[in-house]
N, C-alpha and C positions, 0 to 999 in steps of 0.2 A: 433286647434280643440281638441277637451276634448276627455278624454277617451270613458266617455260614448256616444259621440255623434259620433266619429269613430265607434267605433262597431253598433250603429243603423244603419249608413251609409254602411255601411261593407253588412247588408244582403241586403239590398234593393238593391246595385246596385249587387252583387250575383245574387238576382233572377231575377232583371229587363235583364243582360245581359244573363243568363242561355236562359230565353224564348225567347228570341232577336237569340241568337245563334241555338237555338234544332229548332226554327220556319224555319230559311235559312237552317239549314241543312239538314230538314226533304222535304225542297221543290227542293232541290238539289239531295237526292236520287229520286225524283219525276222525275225529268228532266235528268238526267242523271245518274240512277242507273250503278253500277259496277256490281252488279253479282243478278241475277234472285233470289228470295224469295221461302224458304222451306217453309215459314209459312205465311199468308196476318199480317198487322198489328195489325188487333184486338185480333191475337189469340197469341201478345208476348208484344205490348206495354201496356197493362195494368199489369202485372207482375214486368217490368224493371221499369216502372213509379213508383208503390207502393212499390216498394224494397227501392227508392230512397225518397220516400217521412218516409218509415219507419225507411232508415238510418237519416235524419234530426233531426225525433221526439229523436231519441234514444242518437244522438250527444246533444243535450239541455239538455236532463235530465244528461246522462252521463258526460259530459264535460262544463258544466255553462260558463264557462269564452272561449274557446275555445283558436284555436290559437292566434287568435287579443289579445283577451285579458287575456292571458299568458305573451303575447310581452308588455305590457302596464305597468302589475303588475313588470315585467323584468325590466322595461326601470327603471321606478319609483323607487328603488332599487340599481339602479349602477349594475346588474349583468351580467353576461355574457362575453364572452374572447372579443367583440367588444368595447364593453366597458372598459373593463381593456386598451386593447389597443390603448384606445383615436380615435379609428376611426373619420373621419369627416363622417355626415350625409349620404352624397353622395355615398360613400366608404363602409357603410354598407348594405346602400339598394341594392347595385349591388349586394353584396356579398354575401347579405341575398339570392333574386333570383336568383344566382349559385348555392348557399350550398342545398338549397331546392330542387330544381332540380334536383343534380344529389344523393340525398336521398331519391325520390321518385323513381329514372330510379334504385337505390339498394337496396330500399323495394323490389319492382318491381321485380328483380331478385329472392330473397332471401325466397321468396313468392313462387317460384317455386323450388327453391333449398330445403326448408326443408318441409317433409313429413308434417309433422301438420299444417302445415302454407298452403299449398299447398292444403288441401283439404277444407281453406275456398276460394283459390282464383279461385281452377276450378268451383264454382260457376259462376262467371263471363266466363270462358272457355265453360260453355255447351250448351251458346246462339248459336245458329245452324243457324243464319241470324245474321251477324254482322253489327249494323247499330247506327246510331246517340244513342238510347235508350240503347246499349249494356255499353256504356258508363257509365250508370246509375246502370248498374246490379254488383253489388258490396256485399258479403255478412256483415252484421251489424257486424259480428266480426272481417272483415279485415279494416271497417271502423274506427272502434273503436279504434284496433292496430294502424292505419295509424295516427290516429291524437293523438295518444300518443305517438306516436315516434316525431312526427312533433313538440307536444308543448316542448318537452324533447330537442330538438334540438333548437328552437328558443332562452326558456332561457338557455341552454349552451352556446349559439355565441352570445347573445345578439342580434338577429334580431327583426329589427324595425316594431312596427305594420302595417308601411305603406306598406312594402315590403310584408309583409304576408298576406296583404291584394290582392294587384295586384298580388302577383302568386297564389290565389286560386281561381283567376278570369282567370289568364292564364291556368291554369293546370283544371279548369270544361272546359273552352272553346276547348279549344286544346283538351282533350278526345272527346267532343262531335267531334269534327274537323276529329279527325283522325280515329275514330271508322265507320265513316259513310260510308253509302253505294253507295259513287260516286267516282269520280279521278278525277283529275286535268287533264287539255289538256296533250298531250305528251311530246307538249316542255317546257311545265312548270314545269311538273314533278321534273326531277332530279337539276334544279334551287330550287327546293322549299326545297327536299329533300337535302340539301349540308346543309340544317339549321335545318328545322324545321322534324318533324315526319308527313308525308301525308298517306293518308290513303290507298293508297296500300300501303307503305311502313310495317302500320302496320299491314295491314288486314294479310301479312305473321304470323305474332305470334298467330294467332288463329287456324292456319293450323292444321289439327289434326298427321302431323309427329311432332315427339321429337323435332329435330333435328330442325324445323321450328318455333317450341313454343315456346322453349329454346333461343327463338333472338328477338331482336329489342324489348327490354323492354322499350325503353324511351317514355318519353307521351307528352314530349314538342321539348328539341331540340335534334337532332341528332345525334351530335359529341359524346354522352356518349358511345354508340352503338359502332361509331368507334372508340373511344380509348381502349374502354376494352374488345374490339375484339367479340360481341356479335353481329355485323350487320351484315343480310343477307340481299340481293341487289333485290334476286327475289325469290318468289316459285319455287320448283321442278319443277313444272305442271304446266300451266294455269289453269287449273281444279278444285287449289288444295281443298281437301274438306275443310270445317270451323267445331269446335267443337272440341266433345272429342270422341274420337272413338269408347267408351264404351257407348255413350249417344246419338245413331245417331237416337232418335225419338222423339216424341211428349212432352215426358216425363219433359223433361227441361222447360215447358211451363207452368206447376203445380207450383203456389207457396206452396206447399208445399217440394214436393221436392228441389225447392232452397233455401227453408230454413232450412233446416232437412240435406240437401244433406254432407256437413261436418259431421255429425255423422251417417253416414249410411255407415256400409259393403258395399266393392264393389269393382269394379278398378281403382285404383287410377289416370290413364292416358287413 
């Protein structure tokens, strides 16, 4: 398969598997919601929707080649330490979906650790119903960051377009997954959690305590959490509230304030 026809293939199955995924997971908060709604859908999902349709527009114009095809230009070239290395095929791709993974679980962090950087990502923190579309609510400038760090990383390791293709079909899917507003049966729970990030596991990081925000950054699997000591097992509370404690109103639901909201005086958590 040619470059160019990888990357045509690259969005289609993106969006074909996005509405495949937001459609079950949207019908899954249906059936089994996790926690009662501050807001009905019409008064948050057209906000989280056009955020993500405006991050899209602005990845095209800003980033033409994208990850794929950063990886393609890379491959074509000989660059990257996978390549010096002689890696076989196989060997890459796995390693491409490791490296990736756990660069996104230390954006992730790192996003909350530095003051500037933190106030584009509590845009995504001041969704006060965390559900499938929260997933979505990303501000255009950590998007931007995120897939400039991401193409910066691919051609340094030389990862293979293919691999950068299936983890950004894991890493949309898996947000939508873990973001949403159901759970898994009981006993399936911490079976599921031993690997992957469920969605209680993560509904705890949007807890509006420090102490609960500050944990379980990963968006795909769960081992990153427990190695570098960042995983919490449960809320304080059953209760616990969702959001930021500064933004416990309506307010969050203005796109204007989520788009503004990184340059506006205020409190920061």
């Amino acid at each position: 398969m040619n470059g160019s026809l990888l990357e045509t293939h690259e969005a289609l199955i993106r969006f074909c598997i996005f509405a495949i995924v937001l459609a079950i997971m949207a019908a899954a908060e249906v059936w089994a919601p996790a926690r009662a709604r501050h807001f009905p859908r019409r008064k948050r999902w057209p906000l989280n929707l056009a955020i993500t349709i405006a991050n899209t527009v602005m990845l095209r114009f800003a980033f033409p080649l994208l990850a794929v095809g950063v990886a393609l230009w890379a491959e074509a070239r000989g660059l990257g330490l996978f390549s010096w290395l002689g890696l076989p095929g196989w060997a890459r791709f796995a390693a491409g979906l490791l490296l990736l993974d756990v660069t996104i679980y230390a954006q992730h962090l790192v996003m909350h650790r530095v003051p500037v950087l933190w106030r584009f990502h509590r845009v995504h923190h001041t969704d006060r119903d965390v559900d499938v579309t929260t997933a979505l609510r990303f501000h255009p400038g950590e998007i931007a960051l995120s897939m400039g760090l991401k193409m910066g990383f691919v051609v340094a390791f030389a990862i293979p377009a293919s691999a950068v293709v299936v983890f950004e079909i894991i890493l949309n899917a898996m947000a939508m997954f873990n973001h949403a507003n159901t759970h898994l049966p009981r006993w399936l729970e911490p079976i599921v959690r031993a690997v992957l990030v469920t969605p209680d596991m993560h509904r705890i990081h949007h807890s509006t305590r420090r102490a609960e925000t500050d944990s379980n950054y990963g968006f795909n699997l769960s081992l990153w959490d427990r190695i570098f000591g960042t995983y919490c097992a449960n809320p304080s509370r059953a209760d616990f509230v969702i959001g930021l404690s500064a933004y416990q109103n309506a307010e969050p639901n203005n796109a204007r304030f989520a788009f503004l909201l990184p340059f506006r005086k205020g409190p920061a958590r």
